[in-house]
N, C-alpha and C positions, 0 to 999 in steps of 0.2 A: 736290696732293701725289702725284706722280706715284714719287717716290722713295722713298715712307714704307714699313712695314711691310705684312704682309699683313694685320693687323689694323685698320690704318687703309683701308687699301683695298676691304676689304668692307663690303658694304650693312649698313646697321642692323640690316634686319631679321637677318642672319646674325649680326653683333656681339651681341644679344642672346641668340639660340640658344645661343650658345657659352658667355656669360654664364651662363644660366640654368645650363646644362649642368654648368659649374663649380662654381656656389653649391653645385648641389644634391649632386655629390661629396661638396664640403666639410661641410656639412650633413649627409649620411650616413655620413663618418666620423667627425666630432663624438659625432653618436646612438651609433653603433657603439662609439666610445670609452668613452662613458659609461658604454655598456650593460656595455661589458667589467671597466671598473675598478670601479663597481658589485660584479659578479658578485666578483672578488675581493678588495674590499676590505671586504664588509661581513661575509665569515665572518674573515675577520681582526681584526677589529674586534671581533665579537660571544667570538673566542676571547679577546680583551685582556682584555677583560670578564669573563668565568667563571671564567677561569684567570690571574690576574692572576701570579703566583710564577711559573707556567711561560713566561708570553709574557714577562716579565723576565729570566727565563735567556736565553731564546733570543735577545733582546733586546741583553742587557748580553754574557754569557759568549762565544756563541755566535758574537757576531759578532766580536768579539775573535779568538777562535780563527780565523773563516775568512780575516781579515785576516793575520793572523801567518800563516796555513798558503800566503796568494799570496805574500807577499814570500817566503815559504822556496822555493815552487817556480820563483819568479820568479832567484830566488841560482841554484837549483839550475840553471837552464837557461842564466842565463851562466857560470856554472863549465865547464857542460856543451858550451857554444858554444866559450868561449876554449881547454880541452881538446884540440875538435876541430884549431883554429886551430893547436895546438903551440906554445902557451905555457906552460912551466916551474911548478911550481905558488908560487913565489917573486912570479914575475910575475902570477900570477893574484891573490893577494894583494894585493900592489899595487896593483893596477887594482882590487878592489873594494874595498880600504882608500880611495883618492883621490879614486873619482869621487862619490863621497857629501860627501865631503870639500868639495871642489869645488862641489857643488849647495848643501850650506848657505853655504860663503862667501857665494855670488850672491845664496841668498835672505839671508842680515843684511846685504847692503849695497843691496839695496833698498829691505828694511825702512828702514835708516838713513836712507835717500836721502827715503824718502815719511817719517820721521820729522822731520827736516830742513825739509821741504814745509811740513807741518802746524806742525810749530813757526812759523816763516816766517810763512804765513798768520793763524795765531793772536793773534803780536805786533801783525800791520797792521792786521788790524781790532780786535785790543782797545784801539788806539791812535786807531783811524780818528775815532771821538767825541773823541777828546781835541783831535787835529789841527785838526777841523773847530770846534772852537771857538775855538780858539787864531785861525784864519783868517777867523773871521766879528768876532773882535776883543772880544768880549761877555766 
């Protein structure tokens, strides 16, 4: 294999070196992993626990809130973009009235589409026992 990679073209004994040398990366970001989400998951955990009311605020409310506060600055930055652009604020309306617009059309007609699908498949096989004795004649 003259033409192969430079992996296949080195000695085993190298092929292995390289190997070990990989695992043990992997292996030590694994641990490292662990060690990390460990470290923060388990004062989180033990707060769920003590303070039950408060990690449900922060929880339920809290994250509500910083969801509603990206889409507001996410508006605010294309307002702020199309602005720069010099478009009318007639036009800027438009364009954030539609493209939402737009985006749910695509998703209810994929839904429909994999609605569709599953219905489809559902009939063939809830029929497939029926067919199959119909053809075995019994």
């Amino acid at each position: 294999m003259a033409s192969g990679n430079s992996f296949e073209r080195m000695k085993p004994r190298d092929r292995i070196r390289e190997t070990i040398t990989l695992c043990s990366f992997i292996l030590a970001i694994a641990v490292l992993s662990t060690v990390l989400m460990d470290l923060l998951i388990y004062p989180l955990s033990k707060f769920a626990v003590s303070h039950t009311a408060a990690f449900n605020y922060i929880m339920k409310d809290l994250f509500w809130i910083v969801i509603i506060s990206i889409f507001a600055l996410l508006l605010a930055r294309r307002i702020y973009i199309l602005r720069k652009d010099g478009f009318s604020a007639a036009e800027i309306l438009r364009r954030i009235g539609v493209k939402p617009l737009t985006v749910i059309a695509a998703c209810m007609l994929v839904i429909a589409c994999a609605g569709i699908i599953i219905t489809l498949l559902y009939v063939l096989l809830y029929y497939n026992y029926y067919f199959l004795y119909k053809l075995t004649g019994m």
